[in-house]
BALOBA-1460 file (C-alpha; in Angstrom, 3 decimals):
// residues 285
<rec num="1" residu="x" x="19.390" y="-18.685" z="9.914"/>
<rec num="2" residu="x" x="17.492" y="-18.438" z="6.722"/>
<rec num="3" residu="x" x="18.843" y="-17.261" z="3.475"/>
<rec num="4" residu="x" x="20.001" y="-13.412" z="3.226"/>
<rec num="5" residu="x" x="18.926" y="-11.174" z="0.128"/>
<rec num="6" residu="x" x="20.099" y="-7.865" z="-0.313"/>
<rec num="7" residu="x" x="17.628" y="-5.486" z="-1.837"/>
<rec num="8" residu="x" x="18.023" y="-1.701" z="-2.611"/>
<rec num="9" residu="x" x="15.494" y="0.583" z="-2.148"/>
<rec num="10" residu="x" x="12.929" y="-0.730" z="-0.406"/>
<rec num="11" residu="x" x="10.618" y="1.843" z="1.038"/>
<rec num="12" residu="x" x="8.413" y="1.628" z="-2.273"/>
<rec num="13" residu="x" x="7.695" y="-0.108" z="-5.539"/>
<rec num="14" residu="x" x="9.079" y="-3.283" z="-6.913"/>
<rec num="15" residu="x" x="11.516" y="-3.230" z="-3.642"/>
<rec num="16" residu="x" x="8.789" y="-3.471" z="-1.235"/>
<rec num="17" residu="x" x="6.611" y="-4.991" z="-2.593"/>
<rec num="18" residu="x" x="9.890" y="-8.184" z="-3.008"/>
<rec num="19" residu="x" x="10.632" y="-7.639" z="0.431"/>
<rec num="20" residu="x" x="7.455" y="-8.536" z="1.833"/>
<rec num="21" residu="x" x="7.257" y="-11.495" z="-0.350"/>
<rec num="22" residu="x" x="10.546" y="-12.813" z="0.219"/>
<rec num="23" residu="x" x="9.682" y="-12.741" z="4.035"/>
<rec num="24" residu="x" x="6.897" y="-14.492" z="3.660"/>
<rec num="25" residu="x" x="9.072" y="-17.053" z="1.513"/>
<rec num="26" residu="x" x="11.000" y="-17.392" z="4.312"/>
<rec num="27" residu="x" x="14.019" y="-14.795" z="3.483"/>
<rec num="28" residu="x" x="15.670" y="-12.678" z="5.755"/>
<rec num="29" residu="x" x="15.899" y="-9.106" z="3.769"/>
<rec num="30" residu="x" x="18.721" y="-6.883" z="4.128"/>
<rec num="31" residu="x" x="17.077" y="-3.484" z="2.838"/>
<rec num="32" residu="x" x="18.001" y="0.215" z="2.229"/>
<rec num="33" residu="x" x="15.897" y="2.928" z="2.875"/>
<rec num="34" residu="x" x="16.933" y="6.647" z="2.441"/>
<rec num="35" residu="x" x="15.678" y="7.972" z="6.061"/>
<rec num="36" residu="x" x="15.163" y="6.363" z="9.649"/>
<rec num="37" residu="x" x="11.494" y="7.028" z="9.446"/>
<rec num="38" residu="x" x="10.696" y="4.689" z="6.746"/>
<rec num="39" residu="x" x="13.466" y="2.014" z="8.517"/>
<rec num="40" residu="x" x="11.208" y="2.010" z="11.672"/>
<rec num="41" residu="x" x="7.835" y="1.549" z="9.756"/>
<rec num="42" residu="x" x="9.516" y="-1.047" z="8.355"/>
<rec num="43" residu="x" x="11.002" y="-2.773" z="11.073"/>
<rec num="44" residu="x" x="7.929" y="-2.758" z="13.229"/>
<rec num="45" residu="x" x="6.113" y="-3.973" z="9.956"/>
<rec num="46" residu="x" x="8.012" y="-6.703" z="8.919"/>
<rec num="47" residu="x" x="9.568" y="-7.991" z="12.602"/>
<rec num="48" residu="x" x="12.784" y="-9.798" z="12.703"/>
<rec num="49" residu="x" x="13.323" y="-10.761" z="9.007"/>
<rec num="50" residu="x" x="13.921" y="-7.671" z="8.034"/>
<rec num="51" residu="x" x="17.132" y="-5.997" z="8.579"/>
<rec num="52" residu="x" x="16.889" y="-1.817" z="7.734"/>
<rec num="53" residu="x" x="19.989" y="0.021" z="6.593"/>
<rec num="54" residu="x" x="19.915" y="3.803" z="6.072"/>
<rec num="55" residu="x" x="21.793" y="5.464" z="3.440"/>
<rec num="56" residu="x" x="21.484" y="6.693" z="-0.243"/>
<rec num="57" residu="x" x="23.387" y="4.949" z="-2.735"/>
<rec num="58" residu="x" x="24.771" y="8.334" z="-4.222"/>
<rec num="59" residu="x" x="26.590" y="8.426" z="-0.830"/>
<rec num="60" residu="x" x="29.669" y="6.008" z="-1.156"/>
<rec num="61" residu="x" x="30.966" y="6.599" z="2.486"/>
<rec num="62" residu="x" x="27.923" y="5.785" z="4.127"/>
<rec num="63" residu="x" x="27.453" y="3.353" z="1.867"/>
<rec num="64" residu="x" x="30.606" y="1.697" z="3.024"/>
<rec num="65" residu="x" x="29.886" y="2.427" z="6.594"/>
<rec num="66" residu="x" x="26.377" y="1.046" z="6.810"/>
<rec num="67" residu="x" x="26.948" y="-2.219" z="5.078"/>
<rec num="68" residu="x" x="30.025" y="-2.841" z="7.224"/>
<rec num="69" residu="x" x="27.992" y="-2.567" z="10.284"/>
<rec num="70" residu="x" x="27.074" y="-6.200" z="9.365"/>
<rec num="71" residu="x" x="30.104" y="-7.508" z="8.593"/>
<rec num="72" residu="x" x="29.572" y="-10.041" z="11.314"/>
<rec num="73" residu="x" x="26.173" y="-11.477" z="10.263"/>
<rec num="74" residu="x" x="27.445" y="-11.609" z="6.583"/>
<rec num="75" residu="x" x="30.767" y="-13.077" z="7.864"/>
<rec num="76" residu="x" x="28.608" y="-15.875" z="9.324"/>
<rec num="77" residu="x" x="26.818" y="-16.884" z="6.971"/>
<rec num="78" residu="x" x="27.724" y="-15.517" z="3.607"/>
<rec num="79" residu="x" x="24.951" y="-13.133" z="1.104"/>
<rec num="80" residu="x" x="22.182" y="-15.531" z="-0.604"/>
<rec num="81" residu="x" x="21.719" y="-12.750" z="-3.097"/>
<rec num="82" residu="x" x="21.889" y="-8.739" z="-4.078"/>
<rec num="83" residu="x" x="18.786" y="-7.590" z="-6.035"/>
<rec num="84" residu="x" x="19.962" y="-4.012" z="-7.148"/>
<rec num="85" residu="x" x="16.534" y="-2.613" z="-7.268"/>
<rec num="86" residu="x" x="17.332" y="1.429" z="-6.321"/>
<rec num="87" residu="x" x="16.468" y="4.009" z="-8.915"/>
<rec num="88" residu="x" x="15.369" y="7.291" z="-10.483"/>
<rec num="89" residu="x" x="14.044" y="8.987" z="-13.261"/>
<rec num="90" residu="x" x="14.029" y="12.553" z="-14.780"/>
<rec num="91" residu="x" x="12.732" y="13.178" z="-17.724"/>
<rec num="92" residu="x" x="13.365" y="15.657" z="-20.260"/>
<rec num="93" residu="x" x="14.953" y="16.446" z="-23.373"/>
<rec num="94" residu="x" x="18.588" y="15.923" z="-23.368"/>
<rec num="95" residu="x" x="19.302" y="19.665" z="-24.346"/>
<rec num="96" residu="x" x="17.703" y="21.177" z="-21.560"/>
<rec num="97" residu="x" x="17.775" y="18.599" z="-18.983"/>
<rec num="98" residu="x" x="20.130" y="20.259" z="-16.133"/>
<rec num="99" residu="x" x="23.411" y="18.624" z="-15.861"/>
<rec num="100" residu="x" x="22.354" y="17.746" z="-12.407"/>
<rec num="101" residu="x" x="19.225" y="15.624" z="-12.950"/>
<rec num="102" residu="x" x="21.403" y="14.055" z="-15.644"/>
<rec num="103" residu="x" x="23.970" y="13.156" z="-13.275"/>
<rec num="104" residu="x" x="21.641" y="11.970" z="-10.485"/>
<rec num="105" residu="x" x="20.170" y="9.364" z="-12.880"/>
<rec num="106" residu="x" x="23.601" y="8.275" z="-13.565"/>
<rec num="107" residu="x" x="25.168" y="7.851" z="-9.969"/>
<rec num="108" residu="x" x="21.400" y="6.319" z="-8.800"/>
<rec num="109" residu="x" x="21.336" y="3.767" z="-11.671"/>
<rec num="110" residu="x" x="24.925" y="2.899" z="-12.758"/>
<rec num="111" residu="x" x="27.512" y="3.967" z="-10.454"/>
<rec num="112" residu="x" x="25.613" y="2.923" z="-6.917"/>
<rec num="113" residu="x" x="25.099" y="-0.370" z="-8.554"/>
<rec num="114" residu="x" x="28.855" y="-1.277" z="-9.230"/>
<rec num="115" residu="x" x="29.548" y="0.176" z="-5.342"/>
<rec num="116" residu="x" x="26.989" y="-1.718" z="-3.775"/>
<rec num="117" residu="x" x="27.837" y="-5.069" z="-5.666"/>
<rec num="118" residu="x" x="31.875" y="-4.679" z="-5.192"/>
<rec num="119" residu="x" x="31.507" y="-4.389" z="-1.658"/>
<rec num="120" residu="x" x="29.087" y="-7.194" z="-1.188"/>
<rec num="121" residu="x" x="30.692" y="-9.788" z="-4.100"/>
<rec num="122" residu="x" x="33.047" y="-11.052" z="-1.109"/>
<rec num="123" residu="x" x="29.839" y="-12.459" z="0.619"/>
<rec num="124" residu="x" x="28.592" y="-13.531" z="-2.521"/>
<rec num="125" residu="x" x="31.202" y="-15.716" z="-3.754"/>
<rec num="126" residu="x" x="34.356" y="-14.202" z="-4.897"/>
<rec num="127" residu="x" x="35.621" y="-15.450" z="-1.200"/>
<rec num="128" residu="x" x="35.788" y="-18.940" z="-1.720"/>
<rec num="129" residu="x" x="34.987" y="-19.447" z="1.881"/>
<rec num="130" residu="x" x="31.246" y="-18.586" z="1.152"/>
<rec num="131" residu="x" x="28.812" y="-20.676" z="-1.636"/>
<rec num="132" residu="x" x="27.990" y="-18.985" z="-4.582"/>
<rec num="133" residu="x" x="25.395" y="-16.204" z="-4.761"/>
<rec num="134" residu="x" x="22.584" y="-14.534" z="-7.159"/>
<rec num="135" residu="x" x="22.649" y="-11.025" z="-8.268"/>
<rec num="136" residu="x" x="19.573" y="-9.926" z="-10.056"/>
<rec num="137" residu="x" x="19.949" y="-6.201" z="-11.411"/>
<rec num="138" residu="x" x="16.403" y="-4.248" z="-11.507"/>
<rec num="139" residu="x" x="16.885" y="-3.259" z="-15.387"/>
<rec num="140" residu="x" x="13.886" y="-1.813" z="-17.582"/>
<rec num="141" residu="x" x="12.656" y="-1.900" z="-21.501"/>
<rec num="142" residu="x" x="14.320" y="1.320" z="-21.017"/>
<rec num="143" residu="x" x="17.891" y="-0.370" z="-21.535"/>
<rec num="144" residu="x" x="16.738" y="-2.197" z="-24.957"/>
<rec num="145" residu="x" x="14.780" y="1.149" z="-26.136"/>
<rec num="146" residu="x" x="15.905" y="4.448" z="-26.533"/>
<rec num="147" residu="x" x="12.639" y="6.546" z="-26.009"/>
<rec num="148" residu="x" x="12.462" y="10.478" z="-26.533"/>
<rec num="149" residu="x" x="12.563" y="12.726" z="-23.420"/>
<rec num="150" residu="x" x="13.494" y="9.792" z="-21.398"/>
<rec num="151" residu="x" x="17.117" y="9.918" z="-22.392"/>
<rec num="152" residu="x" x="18.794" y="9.893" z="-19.154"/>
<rec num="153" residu="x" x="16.849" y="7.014" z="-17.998"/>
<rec num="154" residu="x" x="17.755" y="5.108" z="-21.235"/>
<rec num="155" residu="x" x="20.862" y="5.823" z="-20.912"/>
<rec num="156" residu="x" x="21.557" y="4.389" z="-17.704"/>
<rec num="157" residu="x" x="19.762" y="1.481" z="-18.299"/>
<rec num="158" residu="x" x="21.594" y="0.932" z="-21.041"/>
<rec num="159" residu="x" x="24.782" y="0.988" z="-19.107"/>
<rec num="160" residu="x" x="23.416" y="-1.262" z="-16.583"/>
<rec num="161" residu="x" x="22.601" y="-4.009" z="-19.096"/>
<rec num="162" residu="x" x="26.035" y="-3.758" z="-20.398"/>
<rec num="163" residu="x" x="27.345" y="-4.145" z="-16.445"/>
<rec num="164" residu="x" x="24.810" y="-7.177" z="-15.843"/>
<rec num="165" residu="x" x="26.794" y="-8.920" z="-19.252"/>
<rec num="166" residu="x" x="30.085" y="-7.924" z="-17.954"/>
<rec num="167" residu="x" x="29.584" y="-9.432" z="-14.214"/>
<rec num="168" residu="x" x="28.050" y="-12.082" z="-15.343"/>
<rec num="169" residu="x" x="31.090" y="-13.493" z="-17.610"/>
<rec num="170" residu="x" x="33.404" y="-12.086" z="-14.758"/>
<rec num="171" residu="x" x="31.763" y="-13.726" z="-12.243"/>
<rec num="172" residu="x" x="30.889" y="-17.061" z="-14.069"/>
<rec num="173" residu="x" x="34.724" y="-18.272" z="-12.845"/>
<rec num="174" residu="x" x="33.031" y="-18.076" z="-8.896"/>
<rec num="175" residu="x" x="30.059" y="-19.813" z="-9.843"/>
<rec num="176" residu="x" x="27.657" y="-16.401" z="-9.133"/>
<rec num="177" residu="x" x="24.689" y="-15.728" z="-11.749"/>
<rec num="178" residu="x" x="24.134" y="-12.318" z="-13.079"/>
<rec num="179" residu="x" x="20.096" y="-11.729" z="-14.227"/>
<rec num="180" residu="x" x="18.355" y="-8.627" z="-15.242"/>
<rec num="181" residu="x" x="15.041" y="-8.274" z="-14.925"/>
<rec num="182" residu="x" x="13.342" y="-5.926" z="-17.546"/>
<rec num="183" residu="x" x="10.192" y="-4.650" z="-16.969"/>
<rec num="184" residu="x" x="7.753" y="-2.291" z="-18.914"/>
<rec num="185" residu="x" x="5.379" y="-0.076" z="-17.250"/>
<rec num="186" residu="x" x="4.791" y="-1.544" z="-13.672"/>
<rec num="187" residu="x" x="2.230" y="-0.132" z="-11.513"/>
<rec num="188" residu="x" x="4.574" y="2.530" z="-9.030"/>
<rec num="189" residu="x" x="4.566" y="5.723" z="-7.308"/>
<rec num="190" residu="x" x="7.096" y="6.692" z="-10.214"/>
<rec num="191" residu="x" x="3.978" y="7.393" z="-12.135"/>
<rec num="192" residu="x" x="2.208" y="10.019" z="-9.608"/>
<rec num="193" residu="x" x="5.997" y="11.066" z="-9.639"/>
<rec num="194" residu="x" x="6.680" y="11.758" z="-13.116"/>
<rec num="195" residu="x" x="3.270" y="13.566" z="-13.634"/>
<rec num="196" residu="x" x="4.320" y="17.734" z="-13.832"/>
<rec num="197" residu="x" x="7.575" y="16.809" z="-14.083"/>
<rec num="198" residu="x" x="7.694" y="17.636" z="-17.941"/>
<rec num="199" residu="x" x="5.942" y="20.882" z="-17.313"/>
<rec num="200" residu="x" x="9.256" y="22.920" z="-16.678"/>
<rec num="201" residu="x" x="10.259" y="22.130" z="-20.353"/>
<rec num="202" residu="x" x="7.227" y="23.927" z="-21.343"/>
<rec num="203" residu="x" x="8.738" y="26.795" z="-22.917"/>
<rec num="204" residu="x" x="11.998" y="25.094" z="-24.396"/>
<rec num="205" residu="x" x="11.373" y="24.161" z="-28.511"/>
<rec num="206" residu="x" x="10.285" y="20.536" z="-27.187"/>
<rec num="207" residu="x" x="7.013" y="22.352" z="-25.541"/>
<rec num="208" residu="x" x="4.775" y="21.619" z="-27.842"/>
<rec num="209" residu="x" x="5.616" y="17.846" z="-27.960"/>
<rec num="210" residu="x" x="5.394" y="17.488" z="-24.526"/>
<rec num="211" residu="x" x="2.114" y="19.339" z="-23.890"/>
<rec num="212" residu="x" x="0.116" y="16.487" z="-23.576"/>
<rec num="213" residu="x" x="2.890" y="14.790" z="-21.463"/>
<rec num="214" residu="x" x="0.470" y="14.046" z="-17.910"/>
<rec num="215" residu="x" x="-1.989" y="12.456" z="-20.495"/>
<rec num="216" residu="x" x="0.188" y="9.918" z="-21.861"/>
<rec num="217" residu="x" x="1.297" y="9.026" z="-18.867"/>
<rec num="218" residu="x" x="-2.000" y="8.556" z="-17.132"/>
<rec num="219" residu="x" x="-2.851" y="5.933" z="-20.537"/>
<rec num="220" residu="x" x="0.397" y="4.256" z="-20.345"/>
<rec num="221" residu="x" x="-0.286" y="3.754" z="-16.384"/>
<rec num="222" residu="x" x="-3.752" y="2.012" z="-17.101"/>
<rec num="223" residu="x" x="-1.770" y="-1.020" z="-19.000"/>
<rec num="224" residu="x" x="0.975" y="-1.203" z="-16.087"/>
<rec num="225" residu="x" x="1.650" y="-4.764" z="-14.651"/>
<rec num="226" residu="x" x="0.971" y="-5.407" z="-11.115"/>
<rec num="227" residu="x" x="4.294" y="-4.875" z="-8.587"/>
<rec num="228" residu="x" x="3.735" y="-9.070" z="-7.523"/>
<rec num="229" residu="x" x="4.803" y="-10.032" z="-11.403"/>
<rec num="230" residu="x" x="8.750" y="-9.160" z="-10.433"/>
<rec num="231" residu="x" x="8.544" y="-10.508" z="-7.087"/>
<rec num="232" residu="x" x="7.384" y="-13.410" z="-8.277"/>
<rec num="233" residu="x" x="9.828" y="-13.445" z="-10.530"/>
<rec num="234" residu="x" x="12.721" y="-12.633" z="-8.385"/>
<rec num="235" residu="x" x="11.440" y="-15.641" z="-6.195"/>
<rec num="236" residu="x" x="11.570" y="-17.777" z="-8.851"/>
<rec num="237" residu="x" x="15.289" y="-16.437" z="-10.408"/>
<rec num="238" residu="x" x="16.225" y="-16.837" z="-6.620"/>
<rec num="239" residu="x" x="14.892" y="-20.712" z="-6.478"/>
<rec num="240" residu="x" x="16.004" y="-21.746" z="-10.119"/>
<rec num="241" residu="x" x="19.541" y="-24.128" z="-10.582"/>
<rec num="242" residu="x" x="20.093" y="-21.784" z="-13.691"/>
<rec num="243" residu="x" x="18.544" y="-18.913" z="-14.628"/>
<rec num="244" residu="x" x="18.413" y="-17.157" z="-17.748"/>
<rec num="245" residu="x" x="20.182" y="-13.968" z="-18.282"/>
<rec num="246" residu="x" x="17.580" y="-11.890" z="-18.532"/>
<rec num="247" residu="x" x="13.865" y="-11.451" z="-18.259"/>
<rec num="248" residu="x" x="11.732" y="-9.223" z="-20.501"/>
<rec num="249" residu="x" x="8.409" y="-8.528" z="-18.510"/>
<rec num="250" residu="x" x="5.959" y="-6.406" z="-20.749"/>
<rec num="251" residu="x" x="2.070" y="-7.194" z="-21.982"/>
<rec num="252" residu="x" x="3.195" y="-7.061" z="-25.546"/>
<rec num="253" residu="x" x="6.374" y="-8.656" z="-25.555"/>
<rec num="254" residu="x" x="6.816" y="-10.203" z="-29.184"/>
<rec num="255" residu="x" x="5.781" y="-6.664" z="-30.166"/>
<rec num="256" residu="x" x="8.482" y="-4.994" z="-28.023"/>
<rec num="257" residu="x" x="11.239" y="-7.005" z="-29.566"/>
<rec num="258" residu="x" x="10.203" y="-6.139" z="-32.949"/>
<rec num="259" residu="x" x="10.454" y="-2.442" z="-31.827"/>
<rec num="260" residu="x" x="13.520" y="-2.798" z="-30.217"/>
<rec num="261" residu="x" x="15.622" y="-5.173" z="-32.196"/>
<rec num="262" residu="x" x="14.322" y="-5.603" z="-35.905"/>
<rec num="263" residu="x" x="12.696" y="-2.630" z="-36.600"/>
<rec num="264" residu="x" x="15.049" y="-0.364" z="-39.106"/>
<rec num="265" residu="x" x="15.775" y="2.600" z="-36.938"/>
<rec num="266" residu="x" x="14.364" y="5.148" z="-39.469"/>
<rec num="267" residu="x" x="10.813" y="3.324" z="-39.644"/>
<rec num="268" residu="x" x="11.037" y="3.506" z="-35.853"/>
<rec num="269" residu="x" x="12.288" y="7.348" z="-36.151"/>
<rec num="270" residu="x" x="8.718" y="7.567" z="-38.095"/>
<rec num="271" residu="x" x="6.492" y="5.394" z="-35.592"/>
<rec num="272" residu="x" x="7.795" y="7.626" z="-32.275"/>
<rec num="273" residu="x" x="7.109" y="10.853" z="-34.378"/>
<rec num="274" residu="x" x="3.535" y="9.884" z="-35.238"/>
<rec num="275" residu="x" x="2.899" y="8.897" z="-31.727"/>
<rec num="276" residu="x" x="4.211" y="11.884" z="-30.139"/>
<rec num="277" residu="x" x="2.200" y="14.079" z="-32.182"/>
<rec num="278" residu="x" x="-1.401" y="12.475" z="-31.732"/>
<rec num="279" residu="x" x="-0.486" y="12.586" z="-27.692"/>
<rec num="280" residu="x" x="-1.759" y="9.587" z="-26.356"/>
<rec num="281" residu="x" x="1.447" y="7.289" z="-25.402"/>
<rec num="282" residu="x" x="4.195" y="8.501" z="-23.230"/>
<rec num="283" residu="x" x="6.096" y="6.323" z="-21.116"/>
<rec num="284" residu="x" x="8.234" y="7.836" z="-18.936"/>
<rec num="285" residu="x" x="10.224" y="4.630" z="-17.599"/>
């Protein structure tokens, strides 16, 4: 049997787009999907290689259910790799945000990922009787930059590059590699998505900030990377000896880390404020 990859959320985006391209490496994908609708497409799209599971990762007892319905194959033969690739946004200022959105973000992008990996790090190495696997977590700029009105986001991505560290010199004792993958704005339906979504915050004190909100998105969108840049590189973190921890995929890199990491925070403060107001450069992921 060819190698097994496990990849959440599949039925758009960076997910699909890896699935289809790992099949045509050669991979047998293990995917989730949300509904039995998008499974079938799926299945009748992709054939054989492609193995649909149906559950949301918010749900942990048909999490647990679903993944032990192939406790047999994976018994056989062990997991290649787990690309954590499921998650959300919502956007909005941290004030008014509801509690709810907040807490979505949070379960979809932090706690799913720590279910979905501790049930599947048996497969992946932490049994002895199986070779040692990859898991490549489906992080963003968002956890290296804390942008305005994107806070939940941030904030789980955040969290998940401080899990990615954590596995990773856990897991180093079993011989499994922990990568993150951090992308900037990658050509998605998140974008279509996110467009509106700000308008509920219209009459909050942040209004007038976020006014111009569909704008900046639609500008930021136009510089987006094609999907195939993280599939290729998830092919290639899935066919190197070692690879690095993590991956920073953006068109202005160099100028990203500056932002991020050397930039005093109160200059920054002053560059976010001046873009905000002229209304031209919102990113909402």
């Amino acid at each position: 049997m060819s190698k097994l990859v496990f990849i959440t959320g599949v039925s758009s985006g960076i997910g699909l787009h890896a699935t289809r391209s790992l099949i045509n490496k050669g991979y047998t994908v293990i995917g989730s999907v949300r509904n039995a609708v998008t499974a079938t497409s799926l299945k009748q799209e992709l054939g054989s290689s492609f193995i649909p599971l149906v559950f949301d990762v918010r749900d942990r007892q048909e999490t647990e259910l679903q993944i032990g319905t192939l406790r047999s194959l994976l018994d056989q033969s062990g997991l290649y790799a787990l690309v954590n690739n499921a998650g959300v946004v919502a956007a909005g200022p941290l004030q008014v945000l509801p509690d709810e959105d907040f807490e979505t973000v949070m379960d979809v992008n932090v706690l799913a990922v720590r279910r979905v990996t501790n049930l599947l790090l048996p497969w992946l190495g932490t049994d002895k009787k199986y070779s040692p696997g990859k898991i490549i977590n489906i992080s963003s700029v968002s956890g290296l930059f804390n942008a305005p009105y994107n806070g939940a986001y941030c904030i789980s991505k955040h969290a998940l590059e401080s899990m990615t560290d954590i596995y990773r010199r856990e897991l180093s004792m079993f011989g499994i590699t922990v990568t993150a993958i951090e992308p900037g704005p990658i050509k998605s339906e998140i974008w279509s998505k996110s467009k509106g979504s700000l308008d509920r915050f219209a009459s909050t004190a942040y209004g007038h900030l976020l006014a111009n909100a569909d704008k900046m998105i639609e500008n930021s969108e136009k510089s987006a990377l094609d999907t195939a840049v993280i599939s290729n590189l998830i092919i290639r973190i899935l066919e190197a000896d070692a690879p690095q921890t993590r991956y920073l995929v953006h068109r202005n890199k160099w100028m990203f880390r500056i932002l991020a990491n050397w930039m005093p925070d109160k200059m920054a403060d002053r560059l976010i404020a001046k873009t905000l107001a002229k209304g031209d450069n919102y990113r909402p992921v």
